[in-house]
MILOVO-303151 format. One record per residue (C-alpha): residue number from 1; residue in one letter; x, y, z. Coordinates in nm, 2 decimals. Layout:
N
+-----+------+--------+--------+--------+
!  nr ! rest !      u !      v !      w !
+-----+------+--------+--------+--------+
! NUM !    a !      X !      Y !      Z !
...
+-----+------+--------+--------+--------+
***
This chain:
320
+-----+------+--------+--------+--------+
!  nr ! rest !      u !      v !      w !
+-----+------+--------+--------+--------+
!   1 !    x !   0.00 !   0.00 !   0.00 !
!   2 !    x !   0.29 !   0.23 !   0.10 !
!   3 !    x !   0.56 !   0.12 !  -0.20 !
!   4 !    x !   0.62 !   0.42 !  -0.44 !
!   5 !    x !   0.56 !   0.28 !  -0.75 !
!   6 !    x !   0.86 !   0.31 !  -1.02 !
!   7 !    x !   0.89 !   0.64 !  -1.22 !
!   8 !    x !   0.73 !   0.60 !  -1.60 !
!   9 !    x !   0.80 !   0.86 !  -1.86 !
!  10 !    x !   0.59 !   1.07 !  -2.05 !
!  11 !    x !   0.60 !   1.26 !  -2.32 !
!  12 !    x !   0.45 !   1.66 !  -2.34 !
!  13 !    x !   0.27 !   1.76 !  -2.69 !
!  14 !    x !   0.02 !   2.01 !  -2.81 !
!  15 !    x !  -0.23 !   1.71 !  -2.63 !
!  16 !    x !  -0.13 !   1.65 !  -2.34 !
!  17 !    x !   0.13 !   1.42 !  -2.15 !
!  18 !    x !   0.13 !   1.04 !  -2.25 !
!  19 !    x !   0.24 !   0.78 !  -2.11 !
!  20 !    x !   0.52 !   0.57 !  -2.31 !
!  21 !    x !   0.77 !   0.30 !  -2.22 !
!  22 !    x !   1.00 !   0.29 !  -1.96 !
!  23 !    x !   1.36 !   0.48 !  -2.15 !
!  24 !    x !   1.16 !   0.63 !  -2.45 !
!  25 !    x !   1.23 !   0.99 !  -2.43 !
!  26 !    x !   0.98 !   1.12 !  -2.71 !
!  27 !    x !   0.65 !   1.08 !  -2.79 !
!  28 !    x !   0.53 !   0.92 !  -3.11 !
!  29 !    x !   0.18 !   0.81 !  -3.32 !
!  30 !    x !   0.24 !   0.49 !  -3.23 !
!  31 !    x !   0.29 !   0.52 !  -2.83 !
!  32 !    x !   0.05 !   0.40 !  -2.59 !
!  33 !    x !  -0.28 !   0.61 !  -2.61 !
!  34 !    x !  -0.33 !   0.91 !  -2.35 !
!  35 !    x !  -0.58 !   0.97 !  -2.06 !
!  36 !    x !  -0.52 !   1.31 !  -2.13 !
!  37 !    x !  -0.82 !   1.54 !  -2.27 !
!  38 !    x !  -0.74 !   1.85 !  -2.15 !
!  39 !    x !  -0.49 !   2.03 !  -2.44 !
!  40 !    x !  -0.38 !   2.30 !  -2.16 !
!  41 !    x !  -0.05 !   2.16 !  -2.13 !
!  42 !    x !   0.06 !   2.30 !  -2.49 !
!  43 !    x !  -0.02 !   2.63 !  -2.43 !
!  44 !    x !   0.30 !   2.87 !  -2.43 !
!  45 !    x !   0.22 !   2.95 !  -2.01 !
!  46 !    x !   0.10 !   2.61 !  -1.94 !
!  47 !    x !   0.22 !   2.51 !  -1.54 !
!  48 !    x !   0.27 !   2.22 !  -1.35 !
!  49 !    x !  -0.08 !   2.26 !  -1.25 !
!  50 !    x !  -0.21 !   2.21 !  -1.59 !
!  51 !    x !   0.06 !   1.90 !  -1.63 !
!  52 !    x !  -0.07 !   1.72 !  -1.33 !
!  53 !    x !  -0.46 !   1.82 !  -1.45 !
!  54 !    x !  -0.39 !   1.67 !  -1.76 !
!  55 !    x !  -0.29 !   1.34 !  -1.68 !
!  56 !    x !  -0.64 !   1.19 !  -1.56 !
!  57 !    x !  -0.47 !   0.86 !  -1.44 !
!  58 !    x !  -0.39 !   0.99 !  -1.12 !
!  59 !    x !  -0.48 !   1.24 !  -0.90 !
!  60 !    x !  -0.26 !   1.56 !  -0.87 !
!  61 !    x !  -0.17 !   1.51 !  -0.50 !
!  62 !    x !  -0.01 !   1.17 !  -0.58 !
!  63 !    x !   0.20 !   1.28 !  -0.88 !
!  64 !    x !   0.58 !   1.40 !  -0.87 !
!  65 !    x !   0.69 !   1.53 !  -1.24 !
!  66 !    x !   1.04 !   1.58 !  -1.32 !
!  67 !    x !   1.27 !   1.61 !  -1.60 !
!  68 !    x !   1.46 !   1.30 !  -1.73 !
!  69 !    x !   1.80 !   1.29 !  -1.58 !
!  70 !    x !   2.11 !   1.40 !  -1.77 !
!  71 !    x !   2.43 !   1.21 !  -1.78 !
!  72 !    x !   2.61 !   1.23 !  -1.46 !
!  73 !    x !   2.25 !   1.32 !  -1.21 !
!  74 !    x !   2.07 !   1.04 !  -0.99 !
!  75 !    x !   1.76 !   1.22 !  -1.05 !
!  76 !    x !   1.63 !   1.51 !  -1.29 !
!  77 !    x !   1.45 !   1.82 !  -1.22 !
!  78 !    x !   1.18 !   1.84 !  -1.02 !
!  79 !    x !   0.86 !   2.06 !  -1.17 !
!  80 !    x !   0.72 !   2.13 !  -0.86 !
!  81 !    x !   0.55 !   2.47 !  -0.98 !
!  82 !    x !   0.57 !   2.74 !  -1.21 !
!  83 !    x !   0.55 !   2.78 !  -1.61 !
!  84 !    x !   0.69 !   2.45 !  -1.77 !
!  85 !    x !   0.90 !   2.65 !  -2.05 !
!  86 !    x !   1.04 !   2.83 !  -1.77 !
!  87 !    x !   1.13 !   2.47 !  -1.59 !
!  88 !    x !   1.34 !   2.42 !  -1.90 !
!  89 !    x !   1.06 !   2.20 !  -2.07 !
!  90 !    x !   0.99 !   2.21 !  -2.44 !
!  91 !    x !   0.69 !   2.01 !  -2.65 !
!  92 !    x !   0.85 !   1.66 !  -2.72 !
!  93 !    x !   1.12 !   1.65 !  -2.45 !
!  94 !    x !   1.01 !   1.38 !  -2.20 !
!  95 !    x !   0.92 !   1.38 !  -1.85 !
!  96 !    x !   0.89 !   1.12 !  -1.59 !
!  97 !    x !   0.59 !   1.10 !  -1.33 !
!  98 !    x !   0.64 !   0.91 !  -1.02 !
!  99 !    x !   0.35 !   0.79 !  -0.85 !
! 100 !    x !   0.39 !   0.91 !  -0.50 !
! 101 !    x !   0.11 !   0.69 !  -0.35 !
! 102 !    x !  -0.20 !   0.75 !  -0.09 !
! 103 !    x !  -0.17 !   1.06 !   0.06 !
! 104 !    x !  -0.27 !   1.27 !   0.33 !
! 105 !    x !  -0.29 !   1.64 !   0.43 !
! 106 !    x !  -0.01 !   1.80 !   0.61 !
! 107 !    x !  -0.26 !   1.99 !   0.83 !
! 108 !    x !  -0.42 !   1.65 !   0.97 !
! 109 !    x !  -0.09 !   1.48 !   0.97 !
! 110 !    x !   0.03 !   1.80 !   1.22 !
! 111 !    x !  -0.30 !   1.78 !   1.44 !
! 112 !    x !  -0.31 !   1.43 !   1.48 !
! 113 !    x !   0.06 !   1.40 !   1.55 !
! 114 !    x !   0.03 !   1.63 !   1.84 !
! 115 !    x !  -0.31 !   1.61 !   1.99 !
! 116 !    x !  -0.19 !   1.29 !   2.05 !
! 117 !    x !   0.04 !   1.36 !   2.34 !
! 118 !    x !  -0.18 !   1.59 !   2.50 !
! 119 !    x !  -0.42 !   1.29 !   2.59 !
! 120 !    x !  -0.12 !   1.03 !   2.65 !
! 121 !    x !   0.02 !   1.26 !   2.88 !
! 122 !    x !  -0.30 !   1.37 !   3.05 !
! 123 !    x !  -0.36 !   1.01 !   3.10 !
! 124 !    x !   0.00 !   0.97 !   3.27 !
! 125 !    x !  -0.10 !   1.24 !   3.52 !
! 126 !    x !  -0.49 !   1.19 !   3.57 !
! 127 !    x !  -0.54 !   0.81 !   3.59 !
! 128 !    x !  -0.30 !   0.71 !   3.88 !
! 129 !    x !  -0.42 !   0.42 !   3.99 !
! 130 !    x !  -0.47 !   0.23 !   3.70 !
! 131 !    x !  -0.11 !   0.34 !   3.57 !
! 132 !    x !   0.10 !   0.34 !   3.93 !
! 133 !    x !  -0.21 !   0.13 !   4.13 !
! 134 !    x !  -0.23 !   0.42 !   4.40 !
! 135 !    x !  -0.35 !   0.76 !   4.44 !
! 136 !    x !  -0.12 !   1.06 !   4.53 !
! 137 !    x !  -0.08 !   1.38 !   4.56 !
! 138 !    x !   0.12 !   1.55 !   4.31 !
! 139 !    x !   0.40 !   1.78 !   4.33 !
! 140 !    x !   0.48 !   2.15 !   4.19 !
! 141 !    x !   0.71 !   2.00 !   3.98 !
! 142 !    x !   0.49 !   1.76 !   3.84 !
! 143 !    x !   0.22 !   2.03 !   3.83 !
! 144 !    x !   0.45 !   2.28 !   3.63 !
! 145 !    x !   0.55 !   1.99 !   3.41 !
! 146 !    x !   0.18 !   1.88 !   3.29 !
! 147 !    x !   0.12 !   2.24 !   3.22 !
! 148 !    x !   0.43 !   2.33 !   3.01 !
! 149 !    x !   0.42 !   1.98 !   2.78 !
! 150 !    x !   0.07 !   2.02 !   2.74 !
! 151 !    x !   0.05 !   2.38 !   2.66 !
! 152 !    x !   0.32 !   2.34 !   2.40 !
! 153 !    x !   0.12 !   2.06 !   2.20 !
! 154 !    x !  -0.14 !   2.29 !   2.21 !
! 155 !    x !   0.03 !   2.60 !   2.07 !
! 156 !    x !   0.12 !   2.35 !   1.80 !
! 157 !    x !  -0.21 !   2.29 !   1.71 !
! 158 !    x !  -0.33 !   2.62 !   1.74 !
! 159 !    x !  -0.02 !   2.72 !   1.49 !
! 160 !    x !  -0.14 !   2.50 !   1.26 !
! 161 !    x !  -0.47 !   2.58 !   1.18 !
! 162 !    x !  -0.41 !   2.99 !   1.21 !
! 163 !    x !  -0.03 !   3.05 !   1.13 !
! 164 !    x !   0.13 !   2.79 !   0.93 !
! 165 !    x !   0.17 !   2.81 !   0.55 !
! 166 !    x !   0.27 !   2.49 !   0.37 !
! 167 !    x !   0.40 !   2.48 !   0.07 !
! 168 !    x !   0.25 !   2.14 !   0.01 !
! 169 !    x !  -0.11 !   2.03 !   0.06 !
! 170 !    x !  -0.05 !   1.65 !   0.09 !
! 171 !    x !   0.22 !   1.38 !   0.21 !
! 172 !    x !   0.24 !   1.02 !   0.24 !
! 173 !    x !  -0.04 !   0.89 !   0.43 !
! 174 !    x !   0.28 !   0.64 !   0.54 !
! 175 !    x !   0.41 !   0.97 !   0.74 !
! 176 !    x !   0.04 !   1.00 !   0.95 !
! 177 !    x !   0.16 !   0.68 !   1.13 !
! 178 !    x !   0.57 !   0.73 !   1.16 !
! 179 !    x !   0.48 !   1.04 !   1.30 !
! 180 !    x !   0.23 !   0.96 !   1.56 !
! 181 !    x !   0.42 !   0.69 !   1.67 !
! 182 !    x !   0.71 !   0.90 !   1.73 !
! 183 !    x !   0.55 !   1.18 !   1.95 !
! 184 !    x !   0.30 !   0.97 !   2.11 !
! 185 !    x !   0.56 !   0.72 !   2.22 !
! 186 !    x !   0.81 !   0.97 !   2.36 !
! 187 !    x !   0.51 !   1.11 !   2.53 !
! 188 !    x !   0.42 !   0.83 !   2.70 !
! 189 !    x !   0.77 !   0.77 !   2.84 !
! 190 !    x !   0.84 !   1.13 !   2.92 !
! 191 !    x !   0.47 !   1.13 !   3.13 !
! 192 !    x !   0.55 !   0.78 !   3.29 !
! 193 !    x !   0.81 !   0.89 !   3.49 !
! 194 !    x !   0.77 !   1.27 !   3.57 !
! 195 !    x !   0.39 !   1.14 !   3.67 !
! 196 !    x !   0.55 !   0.82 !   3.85 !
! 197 !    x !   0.51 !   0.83 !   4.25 !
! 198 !    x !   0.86 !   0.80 !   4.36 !
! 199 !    x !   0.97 !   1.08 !   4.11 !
! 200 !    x !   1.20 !   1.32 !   4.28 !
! 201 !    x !   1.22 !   1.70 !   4.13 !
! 202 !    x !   1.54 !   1.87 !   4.12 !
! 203 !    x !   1.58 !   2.16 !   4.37 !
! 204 !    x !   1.26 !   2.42 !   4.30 !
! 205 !    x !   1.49 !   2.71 !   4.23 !
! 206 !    x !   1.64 !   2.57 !   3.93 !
! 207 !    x !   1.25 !   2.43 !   3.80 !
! 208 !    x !   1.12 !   2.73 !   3.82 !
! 209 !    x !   1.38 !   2.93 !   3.61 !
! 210 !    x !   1.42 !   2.68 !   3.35 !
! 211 !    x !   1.11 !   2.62 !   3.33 !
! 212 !    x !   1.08 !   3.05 !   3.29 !
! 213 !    x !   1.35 !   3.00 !   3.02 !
! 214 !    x !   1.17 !   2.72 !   2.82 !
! 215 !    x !   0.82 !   2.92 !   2.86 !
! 216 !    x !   1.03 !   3.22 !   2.67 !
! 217 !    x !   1.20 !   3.00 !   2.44 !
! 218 !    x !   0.83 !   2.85 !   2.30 !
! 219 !    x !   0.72 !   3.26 !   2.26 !
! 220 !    x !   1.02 !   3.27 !   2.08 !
! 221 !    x !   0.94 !   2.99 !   1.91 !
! 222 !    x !   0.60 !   3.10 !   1.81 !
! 223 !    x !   0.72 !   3.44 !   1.66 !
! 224 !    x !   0.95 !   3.29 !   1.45 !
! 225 !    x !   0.68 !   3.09 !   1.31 !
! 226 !    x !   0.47 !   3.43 !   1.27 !
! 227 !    x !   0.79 !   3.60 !   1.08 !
! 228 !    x !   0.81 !   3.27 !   0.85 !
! 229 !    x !   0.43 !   3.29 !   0.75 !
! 230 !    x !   0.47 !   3.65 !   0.62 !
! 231 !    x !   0.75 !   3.64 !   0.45 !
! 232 !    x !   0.53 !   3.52 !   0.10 !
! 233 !    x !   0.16 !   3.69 !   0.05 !
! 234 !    x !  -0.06 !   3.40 !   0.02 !
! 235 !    x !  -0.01 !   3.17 !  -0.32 !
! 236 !    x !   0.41 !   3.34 !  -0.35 !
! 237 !    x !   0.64 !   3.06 !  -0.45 !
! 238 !    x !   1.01 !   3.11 !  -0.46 !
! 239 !    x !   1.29 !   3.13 !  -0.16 !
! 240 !    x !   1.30 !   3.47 !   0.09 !
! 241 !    x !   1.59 !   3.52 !   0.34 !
! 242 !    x !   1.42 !   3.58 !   0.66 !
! 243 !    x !   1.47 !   3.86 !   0.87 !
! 244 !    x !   1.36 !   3.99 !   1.23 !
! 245 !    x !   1.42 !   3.89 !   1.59 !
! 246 !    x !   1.62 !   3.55 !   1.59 !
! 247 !    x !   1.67 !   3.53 !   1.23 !
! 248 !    x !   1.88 !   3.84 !   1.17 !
! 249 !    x !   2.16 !   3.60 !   1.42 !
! 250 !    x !   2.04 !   3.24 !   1.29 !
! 251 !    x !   1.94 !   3.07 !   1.00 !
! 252 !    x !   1.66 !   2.80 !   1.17 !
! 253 !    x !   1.55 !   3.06 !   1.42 !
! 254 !    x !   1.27 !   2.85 !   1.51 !
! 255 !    x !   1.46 !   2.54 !   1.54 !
! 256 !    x !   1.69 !   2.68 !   1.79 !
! 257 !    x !   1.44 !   2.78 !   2.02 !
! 258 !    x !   1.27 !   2.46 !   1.97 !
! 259 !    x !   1.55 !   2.28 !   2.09 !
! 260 !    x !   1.69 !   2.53 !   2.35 !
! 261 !    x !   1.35 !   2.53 !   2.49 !
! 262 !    x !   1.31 !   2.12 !   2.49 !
! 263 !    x !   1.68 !   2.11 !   2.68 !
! 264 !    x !   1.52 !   2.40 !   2.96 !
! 265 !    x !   1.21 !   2.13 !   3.02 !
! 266 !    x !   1.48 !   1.86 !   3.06 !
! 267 !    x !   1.67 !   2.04 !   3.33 !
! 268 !    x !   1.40 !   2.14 !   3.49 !
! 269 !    x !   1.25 !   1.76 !   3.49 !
! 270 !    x !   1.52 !   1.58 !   3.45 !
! 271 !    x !   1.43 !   1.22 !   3.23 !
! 272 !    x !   1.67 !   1.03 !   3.07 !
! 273 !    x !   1.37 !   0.98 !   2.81 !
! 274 !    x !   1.32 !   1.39 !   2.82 !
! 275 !    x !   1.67 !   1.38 !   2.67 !
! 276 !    x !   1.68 !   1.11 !   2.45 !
! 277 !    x !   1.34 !   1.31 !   2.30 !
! 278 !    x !   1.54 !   1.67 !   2.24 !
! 279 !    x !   1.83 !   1.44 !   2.12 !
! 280 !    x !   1.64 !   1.25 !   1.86 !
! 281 !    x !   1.39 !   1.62 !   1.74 !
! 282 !    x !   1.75 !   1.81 !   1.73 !
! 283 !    x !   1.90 !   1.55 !   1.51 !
! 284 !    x !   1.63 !   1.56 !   1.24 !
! 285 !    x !   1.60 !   1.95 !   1.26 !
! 286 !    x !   2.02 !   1.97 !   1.22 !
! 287 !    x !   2.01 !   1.77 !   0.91 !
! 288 !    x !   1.71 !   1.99 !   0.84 !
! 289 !    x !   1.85 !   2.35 !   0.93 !
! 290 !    x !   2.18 !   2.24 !   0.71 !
! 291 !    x !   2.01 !   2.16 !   0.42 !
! 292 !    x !   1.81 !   2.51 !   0.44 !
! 293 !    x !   2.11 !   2.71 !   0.46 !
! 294 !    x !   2.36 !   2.57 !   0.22 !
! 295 !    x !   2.06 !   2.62 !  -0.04 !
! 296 !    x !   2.02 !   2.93 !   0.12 !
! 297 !    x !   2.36 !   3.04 !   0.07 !
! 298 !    x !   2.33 !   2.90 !  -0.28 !
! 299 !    x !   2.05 !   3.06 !  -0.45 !
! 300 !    x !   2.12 !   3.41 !  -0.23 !
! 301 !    x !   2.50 !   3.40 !  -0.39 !
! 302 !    x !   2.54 !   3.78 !  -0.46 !
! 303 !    x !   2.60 !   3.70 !  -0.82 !
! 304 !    x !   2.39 !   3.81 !  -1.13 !
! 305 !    x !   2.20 !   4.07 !  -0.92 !
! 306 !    x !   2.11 !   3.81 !  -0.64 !
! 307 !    x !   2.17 !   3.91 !  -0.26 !
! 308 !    x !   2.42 !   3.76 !  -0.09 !
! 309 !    x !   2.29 !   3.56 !   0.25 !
! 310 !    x !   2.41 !   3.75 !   0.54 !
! 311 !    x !   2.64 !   3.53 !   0.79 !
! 312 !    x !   2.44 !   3.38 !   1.06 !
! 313 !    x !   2.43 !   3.05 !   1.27 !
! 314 !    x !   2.28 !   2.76 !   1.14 !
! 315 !    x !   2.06 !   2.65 !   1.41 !
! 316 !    x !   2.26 !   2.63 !   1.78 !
! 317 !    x !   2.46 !   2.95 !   1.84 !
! 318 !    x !   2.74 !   2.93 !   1.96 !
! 319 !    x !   2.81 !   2.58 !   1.83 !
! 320 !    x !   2.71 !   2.62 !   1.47 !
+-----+------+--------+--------+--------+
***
């Protein structure tokens, strides 16, 4: 169900993309017939958009178009958006379409994947005897923790629905159930032993002031996120450097106070499994915040009229 199937090619004309055999790399009379109807695709400004509307054999969500590959690349060009001749396509040249499989919207993939440790966590501190067998009385600690690692699902839900702009509508319906397993898992550690009876806090002076600290990283956090959402009017494509607050210092702005705010919970809880969390999130977003800036610093080169990317951190000042 979740295999990608392999890429075909196709070939664009004046009708519409057709599919032909696996290596052709032009269309001809005698190539398998086309699904297409629509003839949009020949038209001097036709777009991606059009591409993917033309070809009726899938639906649009579920189809990656690129160029073939030339000598020397693993993989061609990918049309993601914008005027094919632009893209560097021409009627005739072939393309191949990957069928990407079922898939899912981002903004359902994001609510589920964090409402989810709202309830595991709420179960870890609510149901007490059917988790530890007895009944107790919590402490501060364990009060101030609940309300901080609930709150910040929350905010992530919240920024979902009314801040975040993605530039895809859909992913793999595979990443609905890698994801949930990932943050309601670690969730359910985490909870199990802040929540656990015989848990001891670390001295209240230090909770309370990382705990400030992490409360000002997540603000922090959340107005990154509010800089990133206008940097494009509604429906802009294309790259932006970001600027403001955190971002005039660091590339991932957001990321480093996601991670700095994750490692103030930790010492303010102190869980091998609150670490081993941050560990495994900062990982991802480091391969994640790398990636972002070297293309960053490629595309804004300062040459042919371009802007040159400012020097800035990559994601954890002073480290890198």
């Amino acid at each position: 169900l979740f295999a990608h199937r392999q890429p075909m090619e196709a070939a664009v004309r004046p009708g519409g993309p057709c599919p032909v055999p696996r290596g052709a790399t032009r269309w001809s009379p005698g190539a398998a017939s086309c699904p297409a109807t629509r003839p949009d695709v020949g038209r001097a400004q036709a777009t991606v958009d059009d591409l993917k509307a033309a070809y009726t054999n899938l639906p649009a969500s579920r189809q990656e178009w690129r160029l073939v590959a030339e000598p020397g690349q693993k993989r061609g060009k990918a049309l993601r958006s914008g005027v094919l001749s632009e893209l560097g396509l021409k009627s005739g040249m072939a393309v191949q379409l990957k069928d990407l499989g079922p898939q899912v919207g981002y903004s359902t993939v994001f609510f589920w994947e964090y409402f989810g440790p709202i309830w595991v966590y709420a179960a870890f501190y609510f149901l007490q005897g059917p988790i530890y067998g007895k009944k107790f009385a919590h402490s501060e600690t364990q009060d101030l923790a609940f309300v901080y690692f609930v709150g910040h699902y929350v905010k992530r839900i919240l920024e979902t629905f009314f801040v975040h702009r993605f530039s895809h509508a859909t992913m793999p319906i595979f990443n609905l159930y890698k994801n949930c397993s990932y943050y309601w898992a670690f969730a359910g550690f985490i909870a199990y032993f802040i929540n656990h009876p015989l848990y001891q806090s670390p001295p209240q002076r230090r909770v309370h002031a990382a705990l400030t600290c992490a409360v000002a990283c997540q603000i922090s956090n959340f107005w990154c996120h509010v800089i990133q959402r206008n940097l494009r009017k509604p429906g802009e494509k294309g790259y932006k450097i970001p600027r403001g607050f955190l971002f005039n210092y660091v590339t991932c702005a957001n990321y480093t106070a996601e991670i700095y705010g994750w490692l103030c919970f930790n010492i303010a809880t102190q869980t091998l499994w609150g670490y081993i969390f941050m560990a495994a999130g900062a990982y991802q977003m480091i391969l994640w915040a790398v990636a972002k800036h070297k293309r960053l610093r490629s595309i804004f080169n300062g040459k042919d009229g371009k802007e040159k990317y400012p020097r800035r951190f990559i994601i954890l000042p002073p480290f890198m």
